[in-house]
C-alpha positions in Angstrom: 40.6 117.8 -54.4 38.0 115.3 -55.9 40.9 112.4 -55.5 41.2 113.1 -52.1 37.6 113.3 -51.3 37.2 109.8 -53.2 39.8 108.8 -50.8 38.0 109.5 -48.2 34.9 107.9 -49.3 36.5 104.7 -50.5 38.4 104.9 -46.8 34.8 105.4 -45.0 33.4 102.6 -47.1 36.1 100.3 -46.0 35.9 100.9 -42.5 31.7 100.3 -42.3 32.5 97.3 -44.3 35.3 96.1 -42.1 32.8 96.8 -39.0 29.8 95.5 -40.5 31.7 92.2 -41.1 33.4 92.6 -37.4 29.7 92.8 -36.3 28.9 89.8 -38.4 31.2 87.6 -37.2 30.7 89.0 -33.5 27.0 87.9 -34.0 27.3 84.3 -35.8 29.9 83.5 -33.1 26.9 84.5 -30.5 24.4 82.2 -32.4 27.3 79.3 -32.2 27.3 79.6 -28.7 23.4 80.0 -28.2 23.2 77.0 -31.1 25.9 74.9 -28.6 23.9 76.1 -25.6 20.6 75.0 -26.6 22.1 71.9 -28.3 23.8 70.8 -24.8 20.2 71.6 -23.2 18.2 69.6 -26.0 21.1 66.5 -24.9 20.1 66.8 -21.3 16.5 66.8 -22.4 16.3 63.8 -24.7 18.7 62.0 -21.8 16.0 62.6 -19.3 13.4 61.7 -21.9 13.3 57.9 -21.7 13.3 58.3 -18.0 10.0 59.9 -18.2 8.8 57.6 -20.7 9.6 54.3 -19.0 8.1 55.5 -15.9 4.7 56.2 -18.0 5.1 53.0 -20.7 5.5 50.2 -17.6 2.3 50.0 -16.1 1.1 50.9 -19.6 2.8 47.5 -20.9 1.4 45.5 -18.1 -1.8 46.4 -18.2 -1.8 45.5 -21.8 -0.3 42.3 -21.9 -2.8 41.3 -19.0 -5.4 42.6 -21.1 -4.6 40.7 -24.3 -4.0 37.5 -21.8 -7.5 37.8 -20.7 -8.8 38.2 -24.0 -7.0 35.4 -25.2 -8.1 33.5 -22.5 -11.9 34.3 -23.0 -11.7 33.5 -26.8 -10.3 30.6 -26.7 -12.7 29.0 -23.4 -15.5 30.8 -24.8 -15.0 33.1 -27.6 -14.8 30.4 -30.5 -18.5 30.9 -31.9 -18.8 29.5 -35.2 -18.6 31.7 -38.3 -21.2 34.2 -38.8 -22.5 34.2 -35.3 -21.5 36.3 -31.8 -18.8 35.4 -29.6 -21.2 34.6 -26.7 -23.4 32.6 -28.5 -20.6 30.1 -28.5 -21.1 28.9 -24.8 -24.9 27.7 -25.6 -23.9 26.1 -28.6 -20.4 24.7 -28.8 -21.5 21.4 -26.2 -18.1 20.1 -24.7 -17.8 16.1 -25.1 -18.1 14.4 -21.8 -18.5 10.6 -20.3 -21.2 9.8 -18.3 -22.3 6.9 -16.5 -26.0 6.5 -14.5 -26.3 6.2 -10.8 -28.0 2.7 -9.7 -28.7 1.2 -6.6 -26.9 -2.1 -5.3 -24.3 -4.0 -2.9 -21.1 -2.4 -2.1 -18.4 -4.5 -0.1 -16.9 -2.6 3.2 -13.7 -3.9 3.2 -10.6 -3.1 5.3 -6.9 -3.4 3.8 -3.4 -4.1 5.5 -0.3 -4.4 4.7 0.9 -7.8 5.4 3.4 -11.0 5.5 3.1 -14.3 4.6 4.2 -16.5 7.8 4.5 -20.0 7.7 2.2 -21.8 10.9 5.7 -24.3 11.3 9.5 -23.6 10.5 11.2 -26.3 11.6 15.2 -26.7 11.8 15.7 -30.1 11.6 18.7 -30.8 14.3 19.8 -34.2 15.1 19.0 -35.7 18.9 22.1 -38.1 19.1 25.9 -37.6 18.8 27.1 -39.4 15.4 28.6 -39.6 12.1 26.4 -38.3 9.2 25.9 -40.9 6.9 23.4 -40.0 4.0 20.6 -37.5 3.3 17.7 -38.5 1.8 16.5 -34.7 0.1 17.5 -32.8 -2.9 17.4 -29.0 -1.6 14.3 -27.4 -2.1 12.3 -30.9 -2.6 8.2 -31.0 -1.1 8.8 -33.6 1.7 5.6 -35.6 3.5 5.2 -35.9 7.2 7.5 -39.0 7.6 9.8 -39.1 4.5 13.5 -40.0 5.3 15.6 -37.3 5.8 19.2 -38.1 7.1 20.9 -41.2 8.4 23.1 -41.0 11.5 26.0 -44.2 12.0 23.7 -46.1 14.4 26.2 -49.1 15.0 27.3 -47.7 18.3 23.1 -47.3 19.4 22.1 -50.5 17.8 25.0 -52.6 20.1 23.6 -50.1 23.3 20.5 -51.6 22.6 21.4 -55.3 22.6 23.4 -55.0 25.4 20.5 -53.8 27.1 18.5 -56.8 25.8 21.2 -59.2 27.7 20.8 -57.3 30.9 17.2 -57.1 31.0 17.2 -60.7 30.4 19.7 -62.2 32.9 17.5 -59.5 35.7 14.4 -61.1 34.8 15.8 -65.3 34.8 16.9 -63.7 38.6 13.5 -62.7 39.4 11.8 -65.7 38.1 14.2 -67.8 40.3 14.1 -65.7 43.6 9.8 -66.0 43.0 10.1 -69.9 42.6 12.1 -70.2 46.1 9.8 -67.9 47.4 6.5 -70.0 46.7 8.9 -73.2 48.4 9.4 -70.9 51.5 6.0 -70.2 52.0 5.3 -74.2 51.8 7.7 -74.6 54.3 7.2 -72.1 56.5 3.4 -73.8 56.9 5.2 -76.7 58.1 7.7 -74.9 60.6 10.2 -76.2 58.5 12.2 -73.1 58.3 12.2 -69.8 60.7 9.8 -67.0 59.4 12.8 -64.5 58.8 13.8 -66.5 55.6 11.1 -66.2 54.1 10.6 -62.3 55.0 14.0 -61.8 53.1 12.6 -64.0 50.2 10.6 -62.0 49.6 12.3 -58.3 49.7 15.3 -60.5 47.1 11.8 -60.9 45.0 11.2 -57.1 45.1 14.7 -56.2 44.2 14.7 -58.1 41.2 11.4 -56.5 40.0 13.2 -53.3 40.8 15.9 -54.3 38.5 14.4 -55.8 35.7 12.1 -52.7 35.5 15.9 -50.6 35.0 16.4 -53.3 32.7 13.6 -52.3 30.7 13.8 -48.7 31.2 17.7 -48.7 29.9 16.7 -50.5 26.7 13.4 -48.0 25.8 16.1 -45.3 25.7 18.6 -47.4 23.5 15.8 -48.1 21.5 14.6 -44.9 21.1 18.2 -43.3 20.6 18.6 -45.7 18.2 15.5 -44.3 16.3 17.2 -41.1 16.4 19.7 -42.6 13.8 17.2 -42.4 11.5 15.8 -38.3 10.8 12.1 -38.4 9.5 10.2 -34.9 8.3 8.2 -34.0 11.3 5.5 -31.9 9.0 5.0 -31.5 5.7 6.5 -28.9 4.1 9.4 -27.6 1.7 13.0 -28.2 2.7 15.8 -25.4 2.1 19.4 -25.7 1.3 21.3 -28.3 2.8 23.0 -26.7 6.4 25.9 -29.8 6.8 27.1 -32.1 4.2 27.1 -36.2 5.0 30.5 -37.2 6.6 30.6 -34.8 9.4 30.0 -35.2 13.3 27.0 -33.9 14.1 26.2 -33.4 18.0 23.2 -32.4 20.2 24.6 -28.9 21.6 24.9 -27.7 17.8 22.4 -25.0 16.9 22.6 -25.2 13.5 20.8 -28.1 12.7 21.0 -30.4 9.4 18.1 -28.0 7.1 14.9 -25.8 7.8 11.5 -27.3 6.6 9.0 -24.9 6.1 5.2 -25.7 6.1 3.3 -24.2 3.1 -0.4 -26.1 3.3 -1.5 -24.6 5.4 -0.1 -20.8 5.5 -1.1 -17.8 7.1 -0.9 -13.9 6.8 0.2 -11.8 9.4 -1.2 -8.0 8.7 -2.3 -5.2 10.8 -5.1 -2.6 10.9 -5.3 0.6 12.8 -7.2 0.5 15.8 -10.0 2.6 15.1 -10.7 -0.3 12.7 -11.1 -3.3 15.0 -14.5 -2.3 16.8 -16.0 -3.2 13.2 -14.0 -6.4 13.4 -14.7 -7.7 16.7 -18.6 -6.7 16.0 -18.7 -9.2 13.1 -16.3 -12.0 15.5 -18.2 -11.8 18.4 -21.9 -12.8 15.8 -19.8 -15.5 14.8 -19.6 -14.6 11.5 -16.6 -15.9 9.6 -14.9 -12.9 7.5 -13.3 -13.4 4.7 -9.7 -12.2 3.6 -8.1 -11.5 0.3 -4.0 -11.7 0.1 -3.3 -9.4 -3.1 0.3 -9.0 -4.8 2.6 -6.4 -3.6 1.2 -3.8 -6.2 -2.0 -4.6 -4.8 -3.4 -5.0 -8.3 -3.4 -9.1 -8.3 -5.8 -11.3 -6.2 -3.3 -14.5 -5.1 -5.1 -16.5 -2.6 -8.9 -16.0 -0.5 -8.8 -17.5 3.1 -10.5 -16.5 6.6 -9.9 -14.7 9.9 -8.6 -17.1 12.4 -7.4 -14.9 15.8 -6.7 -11.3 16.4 -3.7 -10.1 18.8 -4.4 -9.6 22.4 -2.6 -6.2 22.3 -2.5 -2.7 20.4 1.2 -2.0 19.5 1.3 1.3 21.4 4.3 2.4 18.7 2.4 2.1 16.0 -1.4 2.4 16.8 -2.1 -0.8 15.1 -3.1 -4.2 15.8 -2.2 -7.7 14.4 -4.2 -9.9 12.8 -3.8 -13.4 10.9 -5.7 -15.2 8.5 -4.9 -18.5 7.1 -4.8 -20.1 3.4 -5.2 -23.6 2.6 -2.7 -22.4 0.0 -3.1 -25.5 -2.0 -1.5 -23.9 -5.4 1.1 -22.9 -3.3 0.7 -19.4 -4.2 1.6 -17.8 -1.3 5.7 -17.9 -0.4 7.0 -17.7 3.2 8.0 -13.7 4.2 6.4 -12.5 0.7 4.7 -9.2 1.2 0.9 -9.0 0.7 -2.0 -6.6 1.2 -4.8 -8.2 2.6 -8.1 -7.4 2.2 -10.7 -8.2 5.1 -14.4 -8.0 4.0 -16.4 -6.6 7.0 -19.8 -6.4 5.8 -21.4 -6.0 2.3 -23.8 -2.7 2.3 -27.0 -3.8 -0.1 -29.8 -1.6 -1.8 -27.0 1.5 -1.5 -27.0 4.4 -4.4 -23.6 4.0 -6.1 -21.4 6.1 -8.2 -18.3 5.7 -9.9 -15.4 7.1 -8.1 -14.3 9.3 -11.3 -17.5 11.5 -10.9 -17.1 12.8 -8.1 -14.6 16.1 -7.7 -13.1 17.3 -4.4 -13.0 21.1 -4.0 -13.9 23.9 -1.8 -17.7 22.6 -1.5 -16.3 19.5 -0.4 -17.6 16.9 -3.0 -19.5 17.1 -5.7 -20.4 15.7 -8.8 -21.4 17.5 -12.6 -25.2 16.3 -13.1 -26.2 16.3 -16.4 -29.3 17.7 -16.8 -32.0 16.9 -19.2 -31.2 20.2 -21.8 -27.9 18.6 -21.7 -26.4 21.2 -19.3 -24.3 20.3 -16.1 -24.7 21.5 -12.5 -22.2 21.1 -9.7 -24.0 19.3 -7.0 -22.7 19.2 -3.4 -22.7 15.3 -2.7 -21.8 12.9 0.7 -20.5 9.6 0.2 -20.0 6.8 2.6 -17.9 3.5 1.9 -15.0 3.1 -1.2 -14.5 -0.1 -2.9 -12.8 -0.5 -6.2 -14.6 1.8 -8.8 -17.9 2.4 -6.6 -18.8 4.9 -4.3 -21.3 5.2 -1.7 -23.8 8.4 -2.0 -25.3 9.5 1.1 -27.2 12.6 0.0 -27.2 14.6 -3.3 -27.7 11.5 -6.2 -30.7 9.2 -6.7 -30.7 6.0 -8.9 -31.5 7.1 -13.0 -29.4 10.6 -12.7 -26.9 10.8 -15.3 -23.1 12.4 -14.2 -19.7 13.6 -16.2 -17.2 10.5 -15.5 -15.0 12.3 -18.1 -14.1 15.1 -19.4 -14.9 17.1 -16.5 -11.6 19.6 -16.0 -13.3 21.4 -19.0 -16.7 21.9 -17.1 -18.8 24.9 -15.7 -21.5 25.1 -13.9 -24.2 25.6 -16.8 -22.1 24.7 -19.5 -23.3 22.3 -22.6 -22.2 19.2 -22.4 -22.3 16.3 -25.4 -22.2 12.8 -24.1 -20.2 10.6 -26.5 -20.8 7.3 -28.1 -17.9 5.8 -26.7 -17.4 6.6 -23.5 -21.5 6.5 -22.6 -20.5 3.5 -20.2 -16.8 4.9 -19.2 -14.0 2.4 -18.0 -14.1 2.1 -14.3 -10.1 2.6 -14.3 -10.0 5.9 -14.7 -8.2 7.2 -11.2 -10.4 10.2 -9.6 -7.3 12.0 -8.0 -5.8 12.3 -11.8 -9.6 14.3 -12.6 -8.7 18.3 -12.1 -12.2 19.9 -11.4 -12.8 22.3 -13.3 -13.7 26.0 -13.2 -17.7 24.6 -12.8 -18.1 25.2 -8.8 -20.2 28.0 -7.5 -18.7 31.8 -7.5 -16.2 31.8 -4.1 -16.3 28.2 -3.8 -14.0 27.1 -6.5 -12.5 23.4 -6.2 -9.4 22.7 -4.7 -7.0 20.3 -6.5 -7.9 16.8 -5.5 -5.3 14.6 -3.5 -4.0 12.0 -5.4 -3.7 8.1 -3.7 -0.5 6.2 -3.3 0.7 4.3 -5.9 -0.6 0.7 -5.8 -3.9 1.6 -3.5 -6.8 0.6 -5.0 -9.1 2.5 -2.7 -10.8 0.4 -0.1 -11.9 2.2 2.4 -14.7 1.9 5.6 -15.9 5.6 6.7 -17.5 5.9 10.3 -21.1 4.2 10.4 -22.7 7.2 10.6 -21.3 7.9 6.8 -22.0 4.1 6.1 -25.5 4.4 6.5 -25.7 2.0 9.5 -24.7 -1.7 8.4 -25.6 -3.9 6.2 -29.0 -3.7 4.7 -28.7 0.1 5.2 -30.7 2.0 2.9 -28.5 5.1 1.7 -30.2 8.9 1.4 -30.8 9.9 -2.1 -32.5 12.4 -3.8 -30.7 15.8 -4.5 
């Protein structure tokens, strides 16, 4: 009886045990699938995640790197204070170096430039005027030849025995004439003494008329062997430079040929053909019509070498409707024999000469929104931008209008690194700057007023060196104009 109720209890034991682990595993298979549930949700979550954080962290970054941009930025233009002292502090204290030059009052060319071409005043192709056999040439190719030197020989046998034939007729004409003027004169004495009727001696004297006639055909027929027999002999009608040689001694050279023996060139004197637009040549014709004789400049092809100085001589009657430009040519006693035929050339007209004018070097003054304007140095060593005008360009010097007044002191150099107000050190060495330094290569700097910062200035062509005439009104009148100063 107790065996079979510890049977029983054992049995009952068993089964809780079996169920309890039944319910066991029942429950960690549930948390599995919750665990693999939540697992697949916490995936989709942290998928999703960077989604949400790049739309946030973008703008985020950007603003950020701008941020540290302008903070860089700022530090390094004005940030750099020395050690121990605030970052603003720097601005008054750390001067930037800077060239300056002094305005001063004096003369200032106006001067007008075109681009031109050295033309000879003669080129000559030598040609020959007779028929003949070429016999000798008396030039080396390229030689400098005088009005008159011996150029070529032509076979004048055939011209010279023309001539003397001539000679023989014109002489056997005129022994007729003499002797038809002697029986005339016995005639006339005969005819006083009715010796003879009067119609003989009428036709004496029409015989007397025909031999004048001839002998004069005579004479005419041997002036033109004569002369053709001249022509044998080729002589340099100008002086000038001979070029290559066109036909070699030994051929037949004839009238109706149009390519001649060689081409002779004149070189003293030369002139230069160049033109200038047409708004230009009411200052021109101004100078012309006071008789004034203007000067002219022929300058290399870089336009950076003076080669010869000569004068106006004529203007073209027309405007070249194509172009809107109007020829011009100016001769050059080219005595160096600087100036080659067809070379190119910029010429250089001087107009007028502006004196007692406020001038400033062309590297001071900026171009920008304003318009221009130059950094003034004041006397605590500071800069403003001040708005100028300026009138006439030549070489390194500008005209100022308005704005500048002789003894003010402006940045030539250094000015891309300038502000309005900003500390300025003027160096030893560049105190009386070079005047070579090219304005359109000068970037203005951040210096202009608030909403009017400079533009970018335009740079020149390559070779110009910058003269220029402005309206009168900018030129302040003419010469012996006295420009505005003052600021």
């Amino acid at each position: 009886m107790d065996k079979r109720i510890g049977r029983d209890a054992q049995t009952g034991r068993n089964e809780q045990t079996g169920r309890n682990e039944q319910t066991g595993r029942n429950e960690q298979t549930g948390r599995g699938e919750q665990a693999g549930q939540d697992g697949r949700h916490a995936t989709a979550l942290l998928d999703r995640q960077p989604v949400r954080q790049a739309a946030w962290r973008r703008p985020v970054l950007l603003v950020a790197v701008l941020l540290l941009s302008a903070l860089a930025v700022w530090w390094f233009a004005v940030g750099r204070a020395p050690s121990g002292q605030p970052a603003g502090h720097a601005t008054r204290v750390a001067a930037q170096p800077v060239g300056a030059a002094t305005i001063a009052t004096g003369a200032l060319p106006v001067t007008l430039t075109g681009l031109g071409t050295v033309t000879p005043l003669a080129t000559i192709t030598v040609q020959t005027q007779i028929n003949g056999y070429l016999m000798s040439v008396g030039f080396h190719e390229g030689q400098l030849v005088q009005k008159g030197d011996f150029l070529a020989q032509i076979d004048p046998r055939l011209y010279q025995a023309a001539v003397e034939q001539d000679e023989g007729t014109l002489g056997h004409d005129t022994g007729l004439l003499h002797q038809a003027i002697s029986d005339l004169a016995r005639y006339k004495l005969l005819l006083a003494q009715h010796s003879i009727a009067v119609q003989q001696e009428v036709d004496q004297e029409y015989l007397v008329e025909q031999y004048r006639g001839t002998v004069l055909a005579d004479q005419g027929a041997l002036a033109t062997a004569q002369v053709n027999l001249a022509y044998c002999r080729i002589t340099a009608p100008v002086t000038g430079r001979v070029g290559l040689r066109l036909i070699d001694p030994g051929n037949y050279v004839q009238t109706s040929s149009t390519t001649g023996l060689v081409v002779l060139t004149q070189l003293q004197p030369i002139s230069v053909i160049f033109v200038l637009p047409e708004d230009d040549l009411s200052a021109v014709w101004e100078e012309l019509h006071a008789g004034h004789t203007l000067s002219v400049t022929a300058f290399n092809r870089t336009d950076q070498t003076a080669i010869a100085t000569g004068t106006l001589d004529s203007v073209d009657n027309e405007v070249d409707t194509t172009t809107g430009t109007v020829k011009l040519r100016a001769n050059f006693a080219n005595t160096d024999q600087s100036l080659f035929p067809n070379e190119f050339v910029n010429a250089e007209l001087l107009v007028n000469t502006l004196s007692n004018v406020v001038l400033a070097p062309v590297a001071a003054v900026q171009h920008g929104a304003p318009g221009d304007f130059v950094y003034l140095i004041k006397p605590d060593k500071t800069v403003a931008v001040t708005v100028v005008k300026t009138g006439v360009t030549s070489d390194d010097k500008v005209q100022v209008l308005t704005g500048l007044k002789a003894g003010d002191q402006v940045v030539v150099d250094g000015a891309d690194r300038l502000r309005d107000g900003a500390h300025v050190r003027v160096t030893a060495d560049s105190a009386n700057p070079s005047s070579d330094v090219d304005p359109a290569n000068a970037n203005p700097g951040p210096g202009a007023p608030p909403g009017e910062q400079p533009a970018p200035a335009t740079p020149q062509a390559p070779g110009h060196r910058g003269h220029h005439r402005h309206d009168a009104g900018d030129a302040g009148g003419g010469s012996g104009g006295q420009a505005s100063g003052g600021q």
